[in-house]
N, C-alpha and C positions, 0 to 999 in steps of 0.2 A: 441469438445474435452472436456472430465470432467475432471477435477480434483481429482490424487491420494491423496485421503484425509488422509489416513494413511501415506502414503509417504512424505507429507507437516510436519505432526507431527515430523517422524522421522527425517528431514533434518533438522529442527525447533530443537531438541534436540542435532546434531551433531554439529552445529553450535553456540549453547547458547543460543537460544531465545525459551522464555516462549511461548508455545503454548498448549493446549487444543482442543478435537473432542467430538463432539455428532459424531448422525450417517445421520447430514445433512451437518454440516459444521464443518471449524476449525477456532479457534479465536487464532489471534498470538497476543501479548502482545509487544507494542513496546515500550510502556510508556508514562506518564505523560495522561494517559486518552484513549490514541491509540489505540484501538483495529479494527485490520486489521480482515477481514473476506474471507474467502474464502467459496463460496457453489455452489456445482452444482444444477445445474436448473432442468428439466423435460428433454427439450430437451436436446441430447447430443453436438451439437452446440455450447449451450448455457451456459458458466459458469461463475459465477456472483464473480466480488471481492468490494470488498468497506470496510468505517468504519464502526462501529454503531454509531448512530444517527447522521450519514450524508447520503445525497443522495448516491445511490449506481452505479458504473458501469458495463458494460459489458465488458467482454475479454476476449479474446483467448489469443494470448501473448501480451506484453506491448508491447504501441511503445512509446518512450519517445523524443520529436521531441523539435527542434529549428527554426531557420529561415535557412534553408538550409542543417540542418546534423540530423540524429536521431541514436536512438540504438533500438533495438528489443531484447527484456530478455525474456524469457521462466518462469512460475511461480518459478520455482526452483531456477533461475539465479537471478528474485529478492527478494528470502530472503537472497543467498547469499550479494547481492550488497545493501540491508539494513545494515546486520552484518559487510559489510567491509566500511560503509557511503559513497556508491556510488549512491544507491538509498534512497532517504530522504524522510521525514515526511513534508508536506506542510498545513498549517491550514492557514485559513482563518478565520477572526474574523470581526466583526462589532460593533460597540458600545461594544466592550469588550465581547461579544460571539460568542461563536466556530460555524459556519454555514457551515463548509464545511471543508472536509480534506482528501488529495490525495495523491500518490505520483510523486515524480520527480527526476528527473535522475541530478548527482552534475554535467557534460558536454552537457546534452540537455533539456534545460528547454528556454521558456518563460514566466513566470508567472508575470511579472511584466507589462507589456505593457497596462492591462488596470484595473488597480486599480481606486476602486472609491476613492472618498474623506475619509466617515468614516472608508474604511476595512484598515486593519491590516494584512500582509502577515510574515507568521513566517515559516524557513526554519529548520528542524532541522536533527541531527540523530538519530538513535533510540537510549532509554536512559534506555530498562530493559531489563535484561540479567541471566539466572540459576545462580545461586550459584555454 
C-alpha cells in the first residue's frame, strides 16, 4: 500500500500540523527537532515512515501493542491521534543525544521494560502547530 502523499499534506493542514511534500515524500513538523517522514518505497508493499536522523521503519498500519492489548491506526488515524496527544513523540537519548525516535500510543505502550543505565526515555506531545 503507498502512501497518498498529497492526501497526508492536506489532512496535515485540516488538522494544524505543519507539513511539507517533494515528490518523494512528506515531512510533518511535530516539533522541538521531530521531523516525522513519510515515503513510499519502489515496491508498492512497501512504505517507509521514520524520523530524520534516526533509524527508519517499515509500515503498513501502525500497530501500537502492550502486554496483552494493542490499537492498529491507519496513517491518517495517526496524525489524527498526534494532533489530539493519543499518539506521542518517544526519544531516546544516551549521554544526552537524540539516537532514536518513534512513536507510541498514550494506552498501548511498553517502552520502559528495558532501558539501559545511561538512556534517557522522553515521552511527549507534538509541540508545533500553523498559525
Amino acid at each position: 500500500m503507498h502512501y497518498d502523499l498529497e492526501l497526508i499534506c492536506h489532512r496535515c493542514r485540516e488538522i494544524g500540523l505543519s507539513a511539507r511534500i517533494d515528490t518523494q515524500r512528506v515531512e510533518v513538523d511535530l516539533g522541538e527537532g521531530a521531523i516525522l517522514c513519510f515515503q513510499n518505497a519502489e515496491r508498492e508493499e512497501d512504505c517507509l515512515v521514520g524520523f530524520l536522523d534516526t533509524p527508519w521503519h517499515v509500515h503498513d498500519k501502525f500497530v501500537f501493542a502492550d502486554r496483552g492489548s494493542y490499537v492498529e491506526l491507519d496513517y491518517l488515524d495517526v496524525l489524527a491521534g498526534l494532533k489530539a496527544g493519543q499518539v506521542l513523540v518517544c526519544e531516546q537519548k544516551i549521554d544526552g543525544q537524540t539516537s532514536d525516535r518513534w512513536l507510541i500510543h498514550s494506552q498501548h505502550n511498553d517502552e520502559f521494560e528495558f532501558l539501559e543505565e545511561r538512556e534517557r526515555i522522553t515521552i511527549r506531545r507534538v509541540t508545533t502547530t500553523l498559525p
